[in-house]
N, C-alpha and C positions, 0 to 999 in steps of 0.2 A: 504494500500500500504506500498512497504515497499522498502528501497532506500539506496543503499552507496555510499557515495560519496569521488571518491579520485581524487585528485588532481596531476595530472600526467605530467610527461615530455613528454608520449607520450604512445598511444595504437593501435597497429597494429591488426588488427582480417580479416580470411578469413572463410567466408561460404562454410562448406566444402559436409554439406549430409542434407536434407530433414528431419527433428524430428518429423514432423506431416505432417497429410495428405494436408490439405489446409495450408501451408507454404506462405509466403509473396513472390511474384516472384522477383526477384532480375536482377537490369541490370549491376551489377558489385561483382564480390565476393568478392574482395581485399581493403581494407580500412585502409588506417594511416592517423593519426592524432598526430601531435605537438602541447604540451603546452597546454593543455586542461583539463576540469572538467569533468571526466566517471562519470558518475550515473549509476549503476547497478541497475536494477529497476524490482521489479517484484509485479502484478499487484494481487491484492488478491477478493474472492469471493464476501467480503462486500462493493467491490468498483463500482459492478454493479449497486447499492442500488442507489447511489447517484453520476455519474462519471461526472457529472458537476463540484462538488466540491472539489474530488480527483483533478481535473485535476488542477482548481486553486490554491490548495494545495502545488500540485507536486511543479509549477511553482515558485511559493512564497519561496518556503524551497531553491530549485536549486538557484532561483535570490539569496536569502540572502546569500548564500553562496560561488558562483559565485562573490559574490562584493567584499567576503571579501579577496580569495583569488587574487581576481583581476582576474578572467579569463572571456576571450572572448570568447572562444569555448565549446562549449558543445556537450558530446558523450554518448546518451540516448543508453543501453546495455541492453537488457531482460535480466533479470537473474532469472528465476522462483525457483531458490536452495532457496532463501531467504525466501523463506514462504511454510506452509506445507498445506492453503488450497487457491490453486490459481482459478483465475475465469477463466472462460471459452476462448479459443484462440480467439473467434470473439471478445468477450467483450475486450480482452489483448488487441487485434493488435490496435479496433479503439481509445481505453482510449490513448495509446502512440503515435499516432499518432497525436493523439489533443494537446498532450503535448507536442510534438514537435511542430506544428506551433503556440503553444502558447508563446513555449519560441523563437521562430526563430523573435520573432517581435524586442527581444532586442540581440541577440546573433546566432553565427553562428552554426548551431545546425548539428551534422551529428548520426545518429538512426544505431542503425544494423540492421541487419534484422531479423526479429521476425519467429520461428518456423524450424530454422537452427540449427544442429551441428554446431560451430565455431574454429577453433582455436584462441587462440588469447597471443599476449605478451605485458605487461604493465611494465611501471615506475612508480613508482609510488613516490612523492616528499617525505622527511624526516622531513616538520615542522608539529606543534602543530594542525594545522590544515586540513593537507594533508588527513585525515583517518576520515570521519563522517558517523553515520548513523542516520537515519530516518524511525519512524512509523507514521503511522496517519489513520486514518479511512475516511468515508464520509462526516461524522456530520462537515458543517462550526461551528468557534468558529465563536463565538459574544458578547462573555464579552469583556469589555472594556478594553483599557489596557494604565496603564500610560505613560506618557512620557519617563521616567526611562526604565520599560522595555523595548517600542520600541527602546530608544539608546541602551540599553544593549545587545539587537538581533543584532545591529549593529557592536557593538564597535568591534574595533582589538585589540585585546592585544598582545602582545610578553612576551616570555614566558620563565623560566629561570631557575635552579634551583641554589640556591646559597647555599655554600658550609659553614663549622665551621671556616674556613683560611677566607673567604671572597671572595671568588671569584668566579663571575657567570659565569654559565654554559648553551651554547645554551642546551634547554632541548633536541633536536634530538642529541644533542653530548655526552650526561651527559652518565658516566658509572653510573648504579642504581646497579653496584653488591653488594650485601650486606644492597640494599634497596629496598627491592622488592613491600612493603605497598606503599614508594612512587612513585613507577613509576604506580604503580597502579591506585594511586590520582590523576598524574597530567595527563594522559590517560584520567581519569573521567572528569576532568577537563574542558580539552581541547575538548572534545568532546561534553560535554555541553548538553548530550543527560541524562534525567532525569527519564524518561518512566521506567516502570518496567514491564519484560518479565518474571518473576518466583516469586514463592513465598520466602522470606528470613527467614530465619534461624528462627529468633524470634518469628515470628507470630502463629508456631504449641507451641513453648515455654508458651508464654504469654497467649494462652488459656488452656495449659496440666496442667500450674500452677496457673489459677484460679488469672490471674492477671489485665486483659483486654478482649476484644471483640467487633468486629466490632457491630455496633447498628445500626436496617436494620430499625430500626424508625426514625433516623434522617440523615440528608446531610452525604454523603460520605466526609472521613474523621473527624467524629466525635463519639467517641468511647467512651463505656462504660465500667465503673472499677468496679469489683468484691473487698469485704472487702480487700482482703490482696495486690491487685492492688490500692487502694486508701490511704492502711497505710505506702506501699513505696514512694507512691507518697507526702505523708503527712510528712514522714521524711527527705525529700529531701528537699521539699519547705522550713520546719523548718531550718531544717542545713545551705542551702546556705541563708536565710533572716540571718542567726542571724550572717553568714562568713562575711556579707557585712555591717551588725550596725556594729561590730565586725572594722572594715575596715574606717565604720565612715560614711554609707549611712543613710542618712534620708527616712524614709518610711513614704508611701503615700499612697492614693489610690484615682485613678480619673475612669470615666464614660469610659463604653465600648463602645459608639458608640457619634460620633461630627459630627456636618453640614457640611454637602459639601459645602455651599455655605458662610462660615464663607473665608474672603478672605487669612487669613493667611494657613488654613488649607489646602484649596484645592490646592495654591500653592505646600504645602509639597509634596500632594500624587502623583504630577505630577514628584517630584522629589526621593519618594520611588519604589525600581524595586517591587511591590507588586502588588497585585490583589485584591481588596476586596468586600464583603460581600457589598451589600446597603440598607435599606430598607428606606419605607415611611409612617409619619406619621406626620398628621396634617396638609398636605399637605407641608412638608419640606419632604426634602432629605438627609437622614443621611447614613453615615459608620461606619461599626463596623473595630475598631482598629485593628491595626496590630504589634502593638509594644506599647510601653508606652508613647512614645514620646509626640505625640500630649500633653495629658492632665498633664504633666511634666511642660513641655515647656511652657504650658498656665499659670502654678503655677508661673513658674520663671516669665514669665512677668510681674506680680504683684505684685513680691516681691520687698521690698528697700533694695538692695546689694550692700555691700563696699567689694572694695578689701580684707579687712579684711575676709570675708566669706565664699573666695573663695579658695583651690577649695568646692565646694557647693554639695555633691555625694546624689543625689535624687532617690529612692529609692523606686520601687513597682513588687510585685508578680503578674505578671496579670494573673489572669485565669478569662477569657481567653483572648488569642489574636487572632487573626481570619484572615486568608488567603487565597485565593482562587486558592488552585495551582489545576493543572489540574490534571487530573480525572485520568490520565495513572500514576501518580506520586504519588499518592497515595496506600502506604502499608503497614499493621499495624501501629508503634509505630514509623516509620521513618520519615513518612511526612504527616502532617493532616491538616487538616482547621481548626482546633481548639485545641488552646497550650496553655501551661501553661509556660512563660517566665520571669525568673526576666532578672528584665533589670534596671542596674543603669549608670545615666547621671551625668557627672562629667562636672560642668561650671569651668572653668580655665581662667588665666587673658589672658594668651596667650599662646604661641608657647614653651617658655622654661618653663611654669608650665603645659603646658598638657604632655610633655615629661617625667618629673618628675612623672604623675598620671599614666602615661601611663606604668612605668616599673612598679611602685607597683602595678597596676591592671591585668597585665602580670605573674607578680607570684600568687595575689590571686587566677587567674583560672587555676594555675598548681597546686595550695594548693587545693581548691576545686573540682576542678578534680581527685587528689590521692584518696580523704577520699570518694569520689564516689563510686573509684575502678578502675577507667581508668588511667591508668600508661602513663608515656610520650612514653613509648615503643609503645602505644595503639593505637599513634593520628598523624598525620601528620600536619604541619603546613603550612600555607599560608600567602603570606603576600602579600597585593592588594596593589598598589602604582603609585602614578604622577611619571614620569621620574624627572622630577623637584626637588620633595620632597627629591626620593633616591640622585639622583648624592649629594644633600647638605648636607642629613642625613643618610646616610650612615651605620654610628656607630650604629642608633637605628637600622636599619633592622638586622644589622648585632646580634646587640645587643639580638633581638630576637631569631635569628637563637641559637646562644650559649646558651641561656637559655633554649632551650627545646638539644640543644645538638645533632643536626644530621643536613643535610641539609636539607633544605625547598623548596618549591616552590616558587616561584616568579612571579605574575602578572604583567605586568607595561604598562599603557597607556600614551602614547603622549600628551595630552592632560587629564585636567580632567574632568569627565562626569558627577559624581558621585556628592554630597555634603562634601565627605570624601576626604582627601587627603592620606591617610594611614589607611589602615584595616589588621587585620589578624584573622586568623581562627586556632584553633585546630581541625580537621579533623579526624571522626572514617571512618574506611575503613571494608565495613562487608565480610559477608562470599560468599558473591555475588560479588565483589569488587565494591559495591557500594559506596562512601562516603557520608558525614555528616559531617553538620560543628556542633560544641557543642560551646565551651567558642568563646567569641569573643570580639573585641573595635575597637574602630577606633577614628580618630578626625577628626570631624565635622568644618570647615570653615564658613558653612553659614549660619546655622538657628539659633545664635546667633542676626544676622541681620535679617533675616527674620521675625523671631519673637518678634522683635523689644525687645528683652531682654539686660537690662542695668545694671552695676555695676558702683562705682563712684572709681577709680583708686587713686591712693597717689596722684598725682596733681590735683587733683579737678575734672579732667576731667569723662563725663559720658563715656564710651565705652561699645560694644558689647563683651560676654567671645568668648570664640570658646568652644563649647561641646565634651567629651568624651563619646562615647555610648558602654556599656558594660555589656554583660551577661556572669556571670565568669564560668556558670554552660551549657547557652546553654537552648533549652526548655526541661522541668523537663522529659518530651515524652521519648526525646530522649534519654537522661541519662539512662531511662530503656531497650531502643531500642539496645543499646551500650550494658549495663550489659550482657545481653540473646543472643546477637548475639557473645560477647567475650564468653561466656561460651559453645555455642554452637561449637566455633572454636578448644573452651580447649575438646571438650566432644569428636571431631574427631580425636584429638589428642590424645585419649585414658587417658585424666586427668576427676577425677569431675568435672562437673559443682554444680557453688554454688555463691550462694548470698552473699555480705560481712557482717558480723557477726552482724551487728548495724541494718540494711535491711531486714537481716531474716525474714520471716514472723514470723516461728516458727522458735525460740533458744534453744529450745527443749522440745523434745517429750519421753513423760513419758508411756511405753509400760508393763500396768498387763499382764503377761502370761495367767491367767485366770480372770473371774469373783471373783473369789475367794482373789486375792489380788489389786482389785481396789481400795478400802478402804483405805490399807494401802499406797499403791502409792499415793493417793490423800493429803496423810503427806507432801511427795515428791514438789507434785505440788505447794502446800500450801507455803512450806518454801521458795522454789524457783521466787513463784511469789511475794513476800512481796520485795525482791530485784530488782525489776524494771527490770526481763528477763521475755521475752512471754515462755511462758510454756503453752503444753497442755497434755491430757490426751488421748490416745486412748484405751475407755471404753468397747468399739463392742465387740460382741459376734465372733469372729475372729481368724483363728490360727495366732499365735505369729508371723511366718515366714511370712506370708500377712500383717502382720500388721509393720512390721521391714520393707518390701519390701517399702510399700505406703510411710512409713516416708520417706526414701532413696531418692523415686518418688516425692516427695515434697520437695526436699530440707532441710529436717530437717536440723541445725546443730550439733545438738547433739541428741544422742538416748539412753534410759535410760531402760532397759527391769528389770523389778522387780517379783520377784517371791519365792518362797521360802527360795533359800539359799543367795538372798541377803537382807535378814531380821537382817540377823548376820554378816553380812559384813560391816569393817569401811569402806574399798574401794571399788569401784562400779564398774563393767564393762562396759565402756560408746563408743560408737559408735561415733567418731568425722569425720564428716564428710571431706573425702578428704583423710584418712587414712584408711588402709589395716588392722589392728590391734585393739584389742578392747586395750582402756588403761584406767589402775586401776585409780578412782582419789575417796578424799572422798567427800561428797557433796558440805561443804564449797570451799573445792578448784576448784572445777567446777565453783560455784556461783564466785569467787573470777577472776579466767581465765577469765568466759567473761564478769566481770564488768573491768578487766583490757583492753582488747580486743576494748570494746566498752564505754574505759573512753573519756571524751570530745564529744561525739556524742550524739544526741538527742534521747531522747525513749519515743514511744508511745502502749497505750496497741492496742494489735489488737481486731476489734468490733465485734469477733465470741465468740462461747461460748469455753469454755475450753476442753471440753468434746464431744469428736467427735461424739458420739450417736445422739449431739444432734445440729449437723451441715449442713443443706442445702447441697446440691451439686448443683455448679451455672452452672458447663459446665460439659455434661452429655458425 
């Protein structure tokens, strides 16, 4: 099934002509309706399979949404445009019918009439919430779900966008000219609809280049990495572990899965909006993690902490972390059940030292984000917040806002739901306008008490810290989900796409015209690789123009074609990716460009051979 939901001032509709042969008979053509929830609803083939559960479905999504706008009335509207394989008119008319007197037990429910032309004219309201849709299938869920997310289905938020001057803007009033990514995000946002309807940019990417691939052996959303998908992955992990020792984290590494029935623990999970993984053994009942928390958190409990200590930046790469998001929201590199997340937890004495960790942990994930390759131009930002926290703090939202230098988005509940009193997101918006949060912190109020974690203050006193939770990078996934989806947007744009220089699988590729001068290019490769750049060779029995193409098709960053007359050449004719132009350089100066290019960045060899003759193909 499949459902929009607007939230209206008001919808007039008249039955004007008969659309099918057995039409619903009607004792009134003329219908309005004030102040009411339209569902547009159109009723789909696979909902025959199981329209017991559709129907409960229907009702659930409508209530939930129905409460939050606060409306009493509801206006069930066939809309069969909405789906391109609808089920049969018997099966339509009776599944709506049911779903009307399912929902008429709490709400004043008025249906149109099903298998009519209609005219009709709508209001339709201007807030955050006025504009929803919905998919869903037959299959009832029955994974469990914590307490977290059933508030978070609930919550209301209001919604804002606040400006670099400082002042918020209802988001139905905000002009977005000139911000068009954001109005995009906060759309995404608010709509809160996560499903995915098409395939995104990346996913033909990450297999054409031999980087990733769905794995039809294990749970959906857990994915397997080809060599030069595992060496990006490997340099990334490298880079952000060494940005955050670097920054002053302590690394660790704790157990991927903790008892359910340990009492601190299971409290947490009831307060993470998560989903997770369980299994059993020993007749105990354990979860695999979803974050680092847990086994962080259990460190600090045991440790002897003085103010002196603090703040305390604890410090693990989890691969992996493991989450059970649903099955529709699941695609490629965007969203998985299993990631690789650094995440470091900063224990702080209190409110004016997490403020303090909090602007320097702020820059490090726009530092780390640059040297990714996601520019602040890339990302939108979000800042989740207590009404309470902003009206007092102010300067820090604000604060935030000015450091990425555009307006943000603004979350802000009445209350708080959360353990966080303040969160914010850096946000990739793809070629789908889907978003993704990447870097992110927040400060933690309560599982300092929770977890009965103590430090002894300048007075003697024992107290609990309050925690900073923060991944500067985001899951390692994603960072490449980002890369491929910006390149894809640059490649529509009629620019290269291209990996940054340090990422490259290959930093270049050394191209004999014949067999005949592979020999001597293999000097080439030789020199080149003793300086710590990946160099290979393309050996194949191949004309030069296919084998120039393939580089291109791979990403090469450099291309080096040798053959006769550059035997005698000081300078070489080198193919720089992203350039029109061959330009002269001599080979020092190349090795020299991208040891400079890629000084301060970590480098790792890649785990292929050098010589393409003698290379596997992983995706055929």
């Amino acid at each position: 099934m499949r459902i929009l939901l607007l939230h209206s001032d008001f919808i007039k509709f008249q039955a004007e002509k008969q659309a099918i042969k057995d039409a619903e008979k009607i004792e009134k053509a003329e219908h309005e309706v004030q102040e009411c929830l339209v569902v547009l609803t159109s009723v789909e083939k696979r909902d025959e399979n199981n329209p017991d559960a559709v129907i409960k479905r229907y009702a659930k999504e409508v209530d939930d949404v129905a409460k939050q706008v606060k409306a009493d009335k509801i206006v069930i509207y066939p809309y069969v445009h909405l789906t391109t394989d609808p089920s049969s008119p018997q099966a339509a008319l009776q599944i709506l019918k049911s779903c009307e007197e399912e929902l008429n037990k709490s709400y004043k429910v008025t249906r149109s009439p099903f298998g009519w032309y209609k005219s009709f004219t709508l209001a339709c309201k201007g807030h955050p919430l006025a504009e929803l849709s919905r998919e869903f299938g037959p299959e009832e869920t029955k994974e469990d779900e914590s307490q977290a997310l059933k508030s978070e289905k609930k919550l209301v938020s209001s919604w804002f966008i606040l400006d670099t001057e400082g002042k918020l803007h209802d988001i139905g009033k905000f002009n977005f000219k000139g911000h068009d990514n954001l109005r995009k995000f906060a759309f995404y946002e608010k709509d809160k609809d996560r499903t995915m309807t098409q395939e995104p940019a990346h996913v033909p990417l990450m297999k054409k280049l031999e980087i990733a691939d769905y794995e039809p052996g294990s749970d959906s959303g857990n994915m397997r990495y080809y060599p030069k998908g595992r060496l990006i992955k490997s340099l990334l992990e490298t880079y952000i572990t060494e940005k955050v020792i670097d920054y002053g984290g302590v690394e660790v590494e704790t157990p991927i899965m903790y008892d359910m029935a340990h009492p601190t623990l299971s409290k947490y999970l009831q307060r993470f909006p998560a989903r997770q993984y369980k299994i059993e053994s020993d007749k105990r009942n354990f979860f695999l993690r979803f974050a680092a928390c847990f086994g962080q958190f259990l460190i600090a409990h045991d440790a002897t902490l003085s103010y002196k200590d603090l703040p305390l930046k604890l410090y693990e790469l989890t691969r992996y972390s493991f989450r059970r998001e649903q099955r529709g929201e699941l695609t490629g590199l965007r969203r998985l059940r299993a990631f690789t997340m650094p995440d470091c937890h900063a224990l702080v004495t209190g409110l004016n030292q997490a403020i303090s960790e909090f602007k320097l942990r702020n820059k490090l994930c726009f530092d780390v984000l640059e040297n990714v390759g996601i520019k602040k131009e890339d990302v939108e930002l979000a800042v989740r917040v207590t009404k309470e926290f902003y009206e007092s703090n102010k300067d820090i939202v604000l604060g935030l806002v000015k450091a990425i230098g555009k307006p943000a988005l603004v979350e802000m509940w009445d209350e708080r739901t959360f353990y966080f009193i303040l969160k914010y997101e850096l946000n990739f918006v793809d070629s789908l306008d889907k978003a993704s949060a990447l870097s992110t912190d927040q400060i933690d109020v309560e599982n300092g008490e929770r977890y009965d974690i103590k430090f002894t203050d300048k007075d003697g006193q024992r107290k609990h810290p309050l925690i900073l939770h923060c991944s500067p990078s985001g899951a390692i996934e994603r960072n490449i989900y980002a890369l491929l989806e910006k390149a894809a947007m640059q490649q529509k744009q009629g620019k290269t796409p291209s990996f940054p220089l340090w990422l490259s699988p290959t930093q270049v590729r050394i191209i004999p015209v014949t067999s005949e001068f592979t020999a001597f290019a293999g000097q080439f490769v030789d020199e080149i690789a003793k300086e710590n750049i990946r160099v290979d060779i393309d050996d194949r029995e191949l004309h030069v123009g296919k084998k120039i193409r393939e580089a291109e098709m791979e990403w090469c960053s450099f291309i080096l074609v040798i053959g006769e007359k550059e035997k005698n050449l000081q300078k070489l004719p080198i193919r720089v990716r992203g350039n029109k132009d061959l330009v002269e350089m001599a080979l020092k100066d190349l090795i020299a460009e991208i040891k400079e290019k890629t000084a301060g960045m970590p480098f790792k060899r890649l785990s292929l051979p050098k010589e393409l003759s003698r290379r596997p193909v992983f995706v055929g």
